[in-house]
LOROTOR-296650 format. One record per residue (C-alpha): residue number from 0; residue in three letters; x, y, z. Coordinates in steps of 0.001 Angstrom, whole numbers, plus 524288, in hexadecimal, padded with zeros to 5 digits. Layout:
+-----+-----+-------+-------+-------+
!   i !  aa !  east ! north !    up !
+-----+-----+-------+-------+-------+
! NUM ! ALA !     X !     Y !     Z !
...
+-----+-----+-------+-------+-------+
//
This chain:
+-----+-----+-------+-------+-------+
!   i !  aa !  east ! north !    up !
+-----+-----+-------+-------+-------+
!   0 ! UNK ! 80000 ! 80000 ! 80000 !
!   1 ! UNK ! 80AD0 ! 8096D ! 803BD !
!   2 ! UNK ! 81013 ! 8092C ! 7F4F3 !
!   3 ! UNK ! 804B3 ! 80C73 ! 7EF35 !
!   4 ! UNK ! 8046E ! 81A25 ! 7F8A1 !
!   5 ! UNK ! 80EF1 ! 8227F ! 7F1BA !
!   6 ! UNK ! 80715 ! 82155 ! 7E4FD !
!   7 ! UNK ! 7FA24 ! 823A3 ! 7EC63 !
!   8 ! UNK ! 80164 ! 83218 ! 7F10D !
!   9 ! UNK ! 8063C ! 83137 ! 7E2E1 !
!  10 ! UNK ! 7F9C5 ! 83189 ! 7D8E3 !
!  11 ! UNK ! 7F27A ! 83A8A ! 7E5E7 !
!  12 ! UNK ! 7FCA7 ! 8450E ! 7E26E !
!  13 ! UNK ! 7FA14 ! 8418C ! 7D358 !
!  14 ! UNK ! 7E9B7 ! 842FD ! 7D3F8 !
!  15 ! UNK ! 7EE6D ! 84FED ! 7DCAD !
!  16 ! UNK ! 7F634 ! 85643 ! 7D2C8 !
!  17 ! UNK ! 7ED4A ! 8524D ! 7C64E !
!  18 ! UNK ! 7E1B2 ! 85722 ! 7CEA2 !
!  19 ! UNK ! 7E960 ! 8642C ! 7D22C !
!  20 ! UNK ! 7EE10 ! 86541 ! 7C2A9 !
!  21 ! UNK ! 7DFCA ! 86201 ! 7BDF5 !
!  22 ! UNK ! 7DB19 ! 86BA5 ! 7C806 !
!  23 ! UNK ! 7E431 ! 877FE ! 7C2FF !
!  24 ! UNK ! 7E131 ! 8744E ! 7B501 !
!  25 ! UNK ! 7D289 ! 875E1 ! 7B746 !
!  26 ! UNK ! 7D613 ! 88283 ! 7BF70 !
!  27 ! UNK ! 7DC88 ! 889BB ! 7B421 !
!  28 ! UNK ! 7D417 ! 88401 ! 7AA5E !
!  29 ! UNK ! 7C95B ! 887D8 ! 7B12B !
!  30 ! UNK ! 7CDBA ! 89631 ! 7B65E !
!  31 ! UNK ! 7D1BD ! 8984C ! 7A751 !
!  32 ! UNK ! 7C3E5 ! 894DA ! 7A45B !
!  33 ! UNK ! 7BEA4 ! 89C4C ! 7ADE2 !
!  34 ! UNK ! 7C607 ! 8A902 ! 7A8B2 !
!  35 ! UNK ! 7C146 ! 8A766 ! 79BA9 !
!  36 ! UNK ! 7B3F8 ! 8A78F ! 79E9C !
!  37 ! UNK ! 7B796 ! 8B376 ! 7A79F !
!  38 ! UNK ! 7BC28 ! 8BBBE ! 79C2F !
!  39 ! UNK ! 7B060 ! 8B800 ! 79371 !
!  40 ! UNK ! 7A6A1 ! 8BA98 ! 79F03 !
!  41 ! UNK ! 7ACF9 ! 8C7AE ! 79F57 !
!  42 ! UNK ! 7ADA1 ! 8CC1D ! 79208 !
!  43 ! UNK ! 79FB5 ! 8C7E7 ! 79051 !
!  44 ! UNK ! 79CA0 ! 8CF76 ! 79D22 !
!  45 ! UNK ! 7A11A ! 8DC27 ! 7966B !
!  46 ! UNK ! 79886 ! 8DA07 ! 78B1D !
!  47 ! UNK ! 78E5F ! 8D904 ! 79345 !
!  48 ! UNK ! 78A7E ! 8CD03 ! 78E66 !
!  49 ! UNK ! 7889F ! 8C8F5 ! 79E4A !
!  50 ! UNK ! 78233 ! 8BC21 ! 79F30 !
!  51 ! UNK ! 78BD5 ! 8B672 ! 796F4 !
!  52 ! UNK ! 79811 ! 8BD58 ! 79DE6 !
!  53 ! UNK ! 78EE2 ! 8B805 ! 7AA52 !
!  54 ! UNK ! 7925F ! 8A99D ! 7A592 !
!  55 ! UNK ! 79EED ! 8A98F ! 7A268 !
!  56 ! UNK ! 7A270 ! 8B0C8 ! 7B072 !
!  57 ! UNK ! 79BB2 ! 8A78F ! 7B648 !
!  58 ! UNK ! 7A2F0 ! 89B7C ! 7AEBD !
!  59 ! UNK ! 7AF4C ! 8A1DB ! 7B4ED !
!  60 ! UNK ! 7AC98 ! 8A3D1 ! 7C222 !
!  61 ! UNK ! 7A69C ! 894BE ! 7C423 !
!  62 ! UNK ! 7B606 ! 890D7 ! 7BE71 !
!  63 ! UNK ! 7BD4B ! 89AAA ! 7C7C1 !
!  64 ! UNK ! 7B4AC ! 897DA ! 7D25C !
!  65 ! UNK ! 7B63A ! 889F0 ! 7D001 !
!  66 ! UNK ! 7C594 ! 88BE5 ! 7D143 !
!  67 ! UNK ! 7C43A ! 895A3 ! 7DB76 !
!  68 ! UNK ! 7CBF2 ! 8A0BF ! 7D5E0 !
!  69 ! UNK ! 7C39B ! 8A8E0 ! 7DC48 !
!  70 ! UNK ! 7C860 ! 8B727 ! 7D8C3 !
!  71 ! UNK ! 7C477 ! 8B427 ! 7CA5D !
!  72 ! UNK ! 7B717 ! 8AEF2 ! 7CEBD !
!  73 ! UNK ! 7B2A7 ! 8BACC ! 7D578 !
!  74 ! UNK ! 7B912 ! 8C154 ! 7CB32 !
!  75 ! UNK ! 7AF00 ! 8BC17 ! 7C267 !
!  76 ! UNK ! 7A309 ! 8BBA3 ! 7CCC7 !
!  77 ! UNK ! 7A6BE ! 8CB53 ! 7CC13 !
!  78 ! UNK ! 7A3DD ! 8CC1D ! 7BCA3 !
!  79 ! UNK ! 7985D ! 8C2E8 ! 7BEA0 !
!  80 ! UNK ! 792BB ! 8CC76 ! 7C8AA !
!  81 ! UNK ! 79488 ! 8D6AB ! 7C16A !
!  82 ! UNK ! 78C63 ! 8D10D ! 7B4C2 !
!  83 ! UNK ! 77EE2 ! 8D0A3 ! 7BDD2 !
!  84 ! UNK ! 781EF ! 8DF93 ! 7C19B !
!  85 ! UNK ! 78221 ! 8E20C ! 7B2D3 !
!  86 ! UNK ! 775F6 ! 8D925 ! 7B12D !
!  87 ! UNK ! 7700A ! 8E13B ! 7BBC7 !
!  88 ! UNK ! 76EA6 ! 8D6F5 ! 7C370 !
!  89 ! UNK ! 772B8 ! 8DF5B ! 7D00F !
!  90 ! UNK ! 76CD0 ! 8D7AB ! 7DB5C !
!  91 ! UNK ! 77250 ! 8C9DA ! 7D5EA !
!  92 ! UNK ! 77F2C ! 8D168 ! 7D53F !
!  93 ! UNK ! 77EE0 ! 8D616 ! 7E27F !
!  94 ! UNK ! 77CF3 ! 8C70E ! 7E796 !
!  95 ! UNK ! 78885 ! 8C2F5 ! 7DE10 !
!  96 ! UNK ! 791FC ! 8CDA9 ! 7E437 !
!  97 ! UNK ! 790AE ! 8C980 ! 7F28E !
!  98 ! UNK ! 791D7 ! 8BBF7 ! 7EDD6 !
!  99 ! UNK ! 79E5E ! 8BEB9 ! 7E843 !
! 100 ! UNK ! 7A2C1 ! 8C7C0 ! 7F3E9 !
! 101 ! UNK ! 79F68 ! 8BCA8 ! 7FB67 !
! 102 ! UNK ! 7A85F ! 8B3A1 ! 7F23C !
! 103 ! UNK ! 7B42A ! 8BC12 ! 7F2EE !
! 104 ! UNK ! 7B30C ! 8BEA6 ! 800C8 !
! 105 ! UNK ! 7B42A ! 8B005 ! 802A3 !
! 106 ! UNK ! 7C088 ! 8AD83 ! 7F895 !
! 107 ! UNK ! 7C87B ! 8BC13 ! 7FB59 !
! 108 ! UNK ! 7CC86 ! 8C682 ! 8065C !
! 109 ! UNK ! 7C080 ! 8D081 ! 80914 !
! 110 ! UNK ! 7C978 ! 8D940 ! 8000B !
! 111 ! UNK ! 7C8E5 ! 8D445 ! 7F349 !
! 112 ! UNK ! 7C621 ! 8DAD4 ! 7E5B9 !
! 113 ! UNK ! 7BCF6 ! 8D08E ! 7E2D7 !
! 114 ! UNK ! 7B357 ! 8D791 ! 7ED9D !
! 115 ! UNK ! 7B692 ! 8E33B ! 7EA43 !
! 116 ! UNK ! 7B15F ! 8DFCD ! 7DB40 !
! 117 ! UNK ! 7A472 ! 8DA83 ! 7E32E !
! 118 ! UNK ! 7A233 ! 8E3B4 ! 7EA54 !
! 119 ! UNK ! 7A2BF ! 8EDA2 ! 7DFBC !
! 120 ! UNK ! 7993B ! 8E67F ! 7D755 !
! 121 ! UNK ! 790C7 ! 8E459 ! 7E425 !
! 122 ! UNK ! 78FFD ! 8F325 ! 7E338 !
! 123 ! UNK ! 78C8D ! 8F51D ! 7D536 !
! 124 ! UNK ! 78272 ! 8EBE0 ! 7D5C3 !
! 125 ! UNK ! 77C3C ! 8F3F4 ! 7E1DF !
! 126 ! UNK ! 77EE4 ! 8FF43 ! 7DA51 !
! 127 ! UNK ! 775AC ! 8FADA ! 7CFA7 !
! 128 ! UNK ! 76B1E ! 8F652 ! 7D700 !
! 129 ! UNK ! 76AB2 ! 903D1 ! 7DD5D !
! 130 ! UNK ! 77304 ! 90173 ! 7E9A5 !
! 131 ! UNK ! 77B9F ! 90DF4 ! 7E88F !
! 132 ! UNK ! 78059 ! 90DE2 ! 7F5FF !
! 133 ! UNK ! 78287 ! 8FDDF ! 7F7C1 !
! 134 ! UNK ! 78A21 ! 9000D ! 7EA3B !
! 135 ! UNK ! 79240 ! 90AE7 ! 7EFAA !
! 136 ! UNK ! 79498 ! 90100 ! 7FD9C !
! 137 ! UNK ! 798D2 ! 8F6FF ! 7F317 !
! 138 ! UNK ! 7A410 ! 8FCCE ! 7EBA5 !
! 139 ! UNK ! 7A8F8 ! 9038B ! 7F7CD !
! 140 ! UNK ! 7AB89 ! 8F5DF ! 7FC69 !
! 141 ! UNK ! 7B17C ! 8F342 ! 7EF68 !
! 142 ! UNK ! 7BA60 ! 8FECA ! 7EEAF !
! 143 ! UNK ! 7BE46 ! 8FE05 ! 7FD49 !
! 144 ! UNK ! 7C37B ! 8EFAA ! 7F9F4 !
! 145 ! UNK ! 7CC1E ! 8F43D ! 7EC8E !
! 146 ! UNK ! 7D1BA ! 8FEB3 ! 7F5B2 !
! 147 ! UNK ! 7D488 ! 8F38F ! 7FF3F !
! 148 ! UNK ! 7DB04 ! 8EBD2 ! 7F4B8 !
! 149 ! UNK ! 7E372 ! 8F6F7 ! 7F05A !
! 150 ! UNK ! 7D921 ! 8FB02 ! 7E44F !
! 151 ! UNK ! 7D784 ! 90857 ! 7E378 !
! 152 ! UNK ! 7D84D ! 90BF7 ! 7D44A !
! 153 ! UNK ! 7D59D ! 90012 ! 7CC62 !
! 154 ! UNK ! 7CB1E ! 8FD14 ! 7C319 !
! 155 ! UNK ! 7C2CB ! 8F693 ! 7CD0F !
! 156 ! UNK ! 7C2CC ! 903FE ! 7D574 !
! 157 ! UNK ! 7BFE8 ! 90B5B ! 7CA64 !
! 158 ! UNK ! 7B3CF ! 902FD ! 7C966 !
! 159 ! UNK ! 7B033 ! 904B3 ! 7D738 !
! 160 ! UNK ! 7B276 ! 914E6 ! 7D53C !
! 161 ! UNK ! 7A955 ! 9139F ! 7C97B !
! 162 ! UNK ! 79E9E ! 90A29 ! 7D0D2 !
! 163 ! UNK ! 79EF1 ! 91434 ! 7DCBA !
! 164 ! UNK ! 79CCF ! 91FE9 ! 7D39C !
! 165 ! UNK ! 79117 ! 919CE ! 7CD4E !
! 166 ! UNK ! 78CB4 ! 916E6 ! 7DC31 !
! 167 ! UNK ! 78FF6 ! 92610 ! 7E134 !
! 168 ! UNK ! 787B1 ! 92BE0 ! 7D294 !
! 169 ! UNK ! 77C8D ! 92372 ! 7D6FC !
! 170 ! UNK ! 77BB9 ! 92943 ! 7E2EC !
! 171 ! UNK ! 77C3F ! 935A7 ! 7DE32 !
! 172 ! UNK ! 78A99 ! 938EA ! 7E354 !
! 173 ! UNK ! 79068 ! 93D93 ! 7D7A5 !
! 174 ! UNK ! 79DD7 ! 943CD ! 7DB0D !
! 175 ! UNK ! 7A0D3 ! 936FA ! 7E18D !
! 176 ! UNK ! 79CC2 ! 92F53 ! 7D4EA !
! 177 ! UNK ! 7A44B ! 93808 ! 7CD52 !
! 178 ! UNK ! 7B083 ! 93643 ! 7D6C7 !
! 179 ! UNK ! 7AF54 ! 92849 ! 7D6BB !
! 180 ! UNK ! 7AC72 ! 92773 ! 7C717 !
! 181 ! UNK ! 7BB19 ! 9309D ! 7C44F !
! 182 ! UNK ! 7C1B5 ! 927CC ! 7CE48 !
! 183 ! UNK ! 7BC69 ! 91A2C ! 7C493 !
! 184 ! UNK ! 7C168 ! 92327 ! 7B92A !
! 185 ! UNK ! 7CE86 ! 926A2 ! 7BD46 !
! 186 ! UNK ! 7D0F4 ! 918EC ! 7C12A !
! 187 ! UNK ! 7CB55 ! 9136C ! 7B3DB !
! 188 ! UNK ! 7D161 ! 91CF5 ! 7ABA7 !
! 189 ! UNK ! 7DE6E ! 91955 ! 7B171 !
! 190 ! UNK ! 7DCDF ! 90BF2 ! 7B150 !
! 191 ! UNK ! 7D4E5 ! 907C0 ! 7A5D2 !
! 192 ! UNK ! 7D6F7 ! 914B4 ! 79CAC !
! 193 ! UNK ! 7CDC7 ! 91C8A ! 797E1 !
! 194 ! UNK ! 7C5FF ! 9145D ! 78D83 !
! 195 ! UNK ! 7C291 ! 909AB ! 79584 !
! 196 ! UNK ! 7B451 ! 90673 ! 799DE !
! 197 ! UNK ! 7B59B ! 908F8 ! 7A79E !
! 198 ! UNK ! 7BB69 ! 916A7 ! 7A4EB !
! 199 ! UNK ! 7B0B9 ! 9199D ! 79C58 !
! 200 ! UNK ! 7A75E ! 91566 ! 7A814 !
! 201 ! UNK ! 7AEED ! 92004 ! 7B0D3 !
! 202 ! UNK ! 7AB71 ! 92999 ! 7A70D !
! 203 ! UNK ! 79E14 ! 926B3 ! 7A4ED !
! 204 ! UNK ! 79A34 ! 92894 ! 7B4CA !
! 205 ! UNK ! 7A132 ! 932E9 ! 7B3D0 !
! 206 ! UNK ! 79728 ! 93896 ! 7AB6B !
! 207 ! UNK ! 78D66 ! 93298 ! 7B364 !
! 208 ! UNK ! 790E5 ! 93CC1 ! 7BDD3 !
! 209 ! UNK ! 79453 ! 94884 ! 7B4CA !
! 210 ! UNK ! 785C0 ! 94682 ! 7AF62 !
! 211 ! UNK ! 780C2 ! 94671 ! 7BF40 !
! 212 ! UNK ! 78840 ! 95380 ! 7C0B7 !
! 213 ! UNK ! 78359 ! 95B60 ! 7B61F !
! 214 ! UNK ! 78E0B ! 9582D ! 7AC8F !
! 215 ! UNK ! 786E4 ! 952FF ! 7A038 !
! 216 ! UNK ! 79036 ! 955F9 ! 795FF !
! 217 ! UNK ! 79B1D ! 95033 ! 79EAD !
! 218 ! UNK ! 7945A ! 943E6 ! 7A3D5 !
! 219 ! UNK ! 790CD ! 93FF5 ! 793D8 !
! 220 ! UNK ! 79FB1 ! 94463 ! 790AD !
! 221 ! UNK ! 7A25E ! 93A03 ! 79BE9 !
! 222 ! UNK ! 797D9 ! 92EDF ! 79581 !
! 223 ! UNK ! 79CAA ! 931C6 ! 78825 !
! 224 ! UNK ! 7AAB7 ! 92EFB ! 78B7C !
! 225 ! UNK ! 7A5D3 ! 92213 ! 791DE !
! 226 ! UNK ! 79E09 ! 91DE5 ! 7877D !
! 227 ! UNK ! 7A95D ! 91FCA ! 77DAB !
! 228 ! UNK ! 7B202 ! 91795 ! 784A5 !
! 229 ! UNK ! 7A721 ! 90CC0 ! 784C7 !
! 230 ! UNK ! 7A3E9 ! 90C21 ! 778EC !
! 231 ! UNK ! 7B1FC ! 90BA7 ! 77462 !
! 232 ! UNK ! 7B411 ! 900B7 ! 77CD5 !
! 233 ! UNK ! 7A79D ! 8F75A ! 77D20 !
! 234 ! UNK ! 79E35 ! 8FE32 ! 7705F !
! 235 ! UNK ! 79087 ! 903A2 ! 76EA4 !
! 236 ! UNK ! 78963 ! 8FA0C ! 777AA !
! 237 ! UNK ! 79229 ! 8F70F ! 78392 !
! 238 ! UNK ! 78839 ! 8F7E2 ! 78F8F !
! 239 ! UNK ! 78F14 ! 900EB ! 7976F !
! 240 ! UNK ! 78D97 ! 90B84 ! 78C3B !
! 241 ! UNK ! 77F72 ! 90C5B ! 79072 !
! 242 ! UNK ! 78344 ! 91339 ! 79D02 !
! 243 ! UNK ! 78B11 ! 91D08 ! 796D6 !
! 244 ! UNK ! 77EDD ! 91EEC ! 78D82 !
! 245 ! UNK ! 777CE ! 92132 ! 798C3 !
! 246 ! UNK ! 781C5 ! 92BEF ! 79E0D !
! 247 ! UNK ! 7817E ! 93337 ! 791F6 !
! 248 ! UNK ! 770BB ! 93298 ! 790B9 !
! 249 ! UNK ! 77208 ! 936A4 ! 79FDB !
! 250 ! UNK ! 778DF ! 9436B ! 79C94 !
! 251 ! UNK ! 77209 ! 946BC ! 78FEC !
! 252 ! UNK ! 76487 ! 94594 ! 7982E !
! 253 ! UNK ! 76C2C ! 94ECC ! 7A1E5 !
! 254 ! UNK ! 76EEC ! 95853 ! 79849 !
! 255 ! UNK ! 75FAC ! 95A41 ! 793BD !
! 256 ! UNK ! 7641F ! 9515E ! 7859F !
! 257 ! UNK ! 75B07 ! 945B4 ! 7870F !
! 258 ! UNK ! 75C95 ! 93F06 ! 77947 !
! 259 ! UNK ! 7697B ! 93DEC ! 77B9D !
! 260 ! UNK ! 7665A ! 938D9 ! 788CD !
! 261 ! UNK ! 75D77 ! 92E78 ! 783F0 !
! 262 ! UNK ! 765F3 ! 92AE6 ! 77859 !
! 263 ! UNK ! 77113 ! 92704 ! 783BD !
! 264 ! UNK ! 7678D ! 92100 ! 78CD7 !
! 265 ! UNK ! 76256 ! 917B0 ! 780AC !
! 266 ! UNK ! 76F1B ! 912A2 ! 77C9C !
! 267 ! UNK ! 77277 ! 90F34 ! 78B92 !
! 268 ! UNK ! 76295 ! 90837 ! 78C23 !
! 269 ! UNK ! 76608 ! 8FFCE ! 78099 !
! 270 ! UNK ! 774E2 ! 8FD98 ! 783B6 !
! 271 ! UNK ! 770B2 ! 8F948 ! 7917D !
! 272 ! UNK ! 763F8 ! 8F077 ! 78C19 !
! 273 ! UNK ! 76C1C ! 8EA16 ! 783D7 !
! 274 ! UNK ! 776BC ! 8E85B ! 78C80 !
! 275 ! UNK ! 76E48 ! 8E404 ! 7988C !
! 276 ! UNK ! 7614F ! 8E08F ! 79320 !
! 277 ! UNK ! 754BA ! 8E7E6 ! 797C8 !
! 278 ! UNK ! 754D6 ! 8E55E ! 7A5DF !
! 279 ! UNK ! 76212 ! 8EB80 ! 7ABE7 !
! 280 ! UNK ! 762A3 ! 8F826 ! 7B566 !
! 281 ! UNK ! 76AD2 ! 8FF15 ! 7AA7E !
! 282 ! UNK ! 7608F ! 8FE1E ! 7A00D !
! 283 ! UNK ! 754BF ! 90226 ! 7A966 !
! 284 ! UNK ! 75ED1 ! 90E9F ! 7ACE7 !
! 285 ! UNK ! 76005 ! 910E5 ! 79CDE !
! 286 ! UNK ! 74FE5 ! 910E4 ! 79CD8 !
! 287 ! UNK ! 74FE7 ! 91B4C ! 7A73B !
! 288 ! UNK ! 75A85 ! 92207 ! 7A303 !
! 289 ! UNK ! 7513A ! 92205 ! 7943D !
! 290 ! UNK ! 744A1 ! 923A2 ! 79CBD !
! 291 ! UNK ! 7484C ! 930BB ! 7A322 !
! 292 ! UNK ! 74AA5 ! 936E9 ! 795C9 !
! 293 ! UNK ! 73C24 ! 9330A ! 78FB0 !
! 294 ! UNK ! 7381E ! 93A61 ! 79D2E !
! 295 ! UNK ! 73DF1 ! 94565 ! 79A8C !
! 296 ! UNK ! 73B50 ! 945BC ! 78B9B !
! 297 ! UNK ! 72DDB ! 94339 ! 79048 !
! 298 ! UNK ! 72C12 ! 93828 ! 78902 !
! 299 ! UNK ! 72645 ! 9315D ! 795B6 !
! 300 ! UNK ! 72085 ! 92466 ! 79069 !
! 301 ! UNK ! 72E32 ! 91EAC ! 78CDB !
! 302 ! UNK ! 7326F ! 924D0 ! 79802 !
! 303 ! UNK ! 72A38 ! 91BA0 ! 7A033 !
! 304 ! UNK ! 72CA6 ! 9104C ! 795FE !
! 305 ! UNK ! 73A83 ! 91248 ! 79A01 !
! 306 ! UNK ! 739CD ! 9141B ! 7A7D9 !
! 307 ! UNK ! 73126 ! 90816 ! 7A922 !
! 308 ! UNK ! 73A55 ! 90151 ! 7A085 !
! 309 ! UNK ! 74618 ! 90301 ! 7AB7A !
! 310 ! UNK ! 73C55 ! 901B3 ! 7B777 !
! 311 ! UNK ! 73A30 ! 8F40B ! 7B17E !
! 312 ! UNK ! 74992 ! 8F32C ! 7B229 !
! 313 ! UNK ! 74BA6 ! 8F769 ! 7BE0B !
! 314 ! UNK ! 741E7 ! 8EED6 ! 7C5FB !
! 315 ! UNK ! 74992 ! 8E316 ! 7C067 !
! 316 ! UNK ! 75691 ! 8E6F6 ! 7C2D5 !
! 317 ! UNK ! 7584D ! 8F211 ! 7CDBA !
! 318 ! UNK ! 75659 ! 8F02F ! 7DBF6 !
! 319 ! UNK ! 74799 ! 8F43B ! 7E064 !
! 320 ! UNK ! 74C4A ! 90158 ! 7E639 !
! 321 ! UNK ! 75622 ! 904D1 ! 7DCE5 !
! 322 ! UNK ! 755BB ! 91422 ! 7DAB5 !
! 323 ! UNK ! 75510 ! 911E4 ! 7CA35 !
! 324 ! UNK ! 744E8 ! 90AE5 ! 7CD36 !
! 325 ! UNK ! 74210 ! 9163E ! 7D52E !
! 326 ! UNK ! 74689 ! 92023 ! 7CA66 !
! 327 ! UNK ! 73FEF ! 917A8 ! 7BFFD !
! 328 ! UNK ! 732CE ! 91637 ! 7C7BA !
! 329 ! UNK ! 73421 ! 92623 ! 7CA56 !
! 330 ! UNK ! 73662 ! 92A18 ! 7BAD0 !
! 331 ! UNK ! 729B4 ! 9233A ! 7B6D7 !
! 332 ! UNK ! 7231F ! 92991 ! 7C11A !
! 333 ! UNK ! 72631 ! 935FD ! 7BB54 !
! 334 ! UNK ! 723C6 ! 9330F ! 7AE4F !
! 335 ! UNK ! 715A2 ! 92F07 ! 7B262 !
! 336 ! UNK ! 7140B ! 93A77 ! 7BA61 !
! 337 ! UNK ! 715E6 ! 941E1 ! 7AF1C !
! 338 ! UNK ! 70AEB ! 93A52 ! 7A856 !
! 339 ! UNK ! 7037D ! 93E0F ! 7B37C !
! 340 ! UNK ! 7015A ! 92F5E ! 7B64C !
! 341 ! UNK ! 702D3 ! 93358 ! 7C5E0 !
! 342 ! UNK ! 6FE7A ! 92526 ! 7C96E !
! 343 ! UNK ! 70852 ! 91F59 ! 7C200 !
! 344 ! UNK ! 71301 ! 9293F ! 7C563 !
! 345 ! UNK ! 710CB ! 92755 ! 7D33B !
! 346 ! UNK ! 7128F ! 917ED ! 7D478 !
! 347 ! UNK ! 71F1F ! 919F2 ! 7CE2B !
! 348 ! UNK ! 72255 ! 92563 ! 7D71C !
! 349 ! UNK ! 71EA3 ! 91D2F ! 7E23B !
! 350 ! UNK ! 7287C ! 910E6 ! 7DCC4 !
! 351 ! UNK ! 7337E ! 91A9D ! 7DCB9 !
! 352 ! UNK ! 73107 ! 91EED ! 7EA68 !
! 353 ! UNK ! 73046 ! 911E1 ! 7F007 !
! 354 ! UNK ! 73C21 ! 90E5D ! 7EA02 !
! 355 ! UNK ! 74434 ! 91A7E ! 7EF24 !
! 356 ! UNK ! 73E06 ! 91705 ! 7FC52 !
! 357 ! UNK ! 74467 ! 909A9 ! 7FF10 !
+-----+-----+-------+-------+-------+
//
């Protein structure tokens, strides 16, 4: 029995190291895999074509999870969380995020950039649902963890500067959105140059905020630059043009020219429609947006076709107290007022009250 031990120990180690070779083959077949389908997920994610990008995202996460290289995985979960905020899909979002916190809290320190990505998305997707101030909580905690890690003027801050802008012009605060907005620009412009998409962004809040002060001719200088670098870089019917449609419409209603206005607001309704399909926040804002300047060309039946277009919308995909119903509910009221429908007027009155009640 005793001679037949060695070679027991012997073909053990043998099954051990064939196991162990099998085992890193699969590994690096497996993570090479998995970053193919990463690449494709992502180039189909910036052509919006999101279900698709949605699958192949998901094909590499299962691999890297499998493995456990678990900064790539919640790499991924990050760009697969960030597909349902452009769906519009902001409370599913919101679940996915704190899952994923959750997951990196487990597998890294409490500082890690991986949180700091969740909790920045966390806040955008509060941001469009309506949650200023929980947005503004959100990439605070984000920012506060790149400073921790040594971050302070990289891409990812710029983002955050840009995201807390957007959050300080909602609220109304705009010298602190415009501080925040030059801060993302500087950073971008040094960084990335200036005919890159996310300094064409910068410039295009920027004339967000010149438009809120007065400034019309500057804030559509501001849009126009924007929309120049776009369309260089992406052509006619890149999504993200819409918004700077909408910039430019914004300041031409401003300035008292409302064809132009609706000309702008049209191209960012059918950009965004085709883009998103019917029901999506963005296209109910585009109805509005095209809704307030029937009002005030008194042409109040597709006025109301409009508004009652993006009420439809917004019921679907807004939170039930989200300040955009309210203003919706409130312009039809108005417009049936003026048809001295009083009735009518006042149920929609009293929906906008109860909704800037709770």
């Amino acid at each position: 029995m005793k001679l037949f031990k060695p070679l027991s120990k012997i073909l053990f180690l043998f099954f051990l190291l064939i196991s162990n070779f099998l085992t890193a083959q699969n590994f690096e077949k497996d993570t090479e895999l998995a970053g193919i389908y990463y690449q494709k997920g992502v180039d189909l994610k910036n052509r919006y074509q999101l279900d698709s990008a949605d699958y192949y995202l998901k094909l590499a996460a299962a691999l890297f999870k499998k493995h456990e290289v678990w900064d790539n995985y919640l790499i991924i979960q990050n760009e697969l969380g960030t597909i349902l905020i452009r769906k519009g899909d902001m409370t599913a979002a919101i679940i996915f995020f704190e899952t994923q916190l959750a997951d990196a809290a487990e597998h890294f320190e409490a500082t890690n950039e991986y949180s700091a990505n969740f909790y920045n998305n966390l806040g955008l997707a509060h941001f469009f649902k309506g949650d200023v101030d929980a947005a503004l909580d959100f990439y605070d905690r984000s920012l506060s963890i790149r400073i921790a890690l040594g971050d302070k003027e990289s891409i990812f801050v710029s983002n955050l500067f840009n995201d807390m802008g957007n959050g300080y012009s909602e609220k109304g605060e705009f010298e602190l959105a415009f501080d925040y907005y030059q801060k993302a620009l500087q950073i971008r412009q040094k960084i990335l140059g200036e005919n890159h998409p996310e300094t064409a962004l910068s410039y295009n809040n920027l004339g967000i905020i010149y438009k809120e002060q007065g400034q019309y001719d500057l804030a559509i200088e501001y849009h126009q630059k924007a929309l120049k670098i776009q369309k260089k870089i992406f052509g006619e019917n890149y999504p993200e043009l819409a918004n700077y449609y909408q910039g430019i419409g914004n300041a031409y209603k401003e300035k008292g020219e409302l064809d132009l206005a609706m000309d702008y607001y049209m191209k960012a309704y059918t950009i965004h429609e085709n883009a998103y399909g019917e029901l999506n926040p963005l296209v109910a804002k585009d109805l509005v947006a095209i809704g307030n300047i029937y009002t005030e060309k008194e042409d109040f039946e597709n006025a109301v076709d409009a508004f009652q277009k993006a009420l439809k919308i917004q019921k679907q995909t807004l939170s039930e107290n989200h300040p955009d119903l309210a203003m919706t509910y409130n312009n039809i009221g108005n417009i049936y007022n003026k048809y001295e429908q009083y009735d009518l007027a006042l149920a929609f009155y009293l929906n906008a009250l109860a909704l800037k009640r709770r």
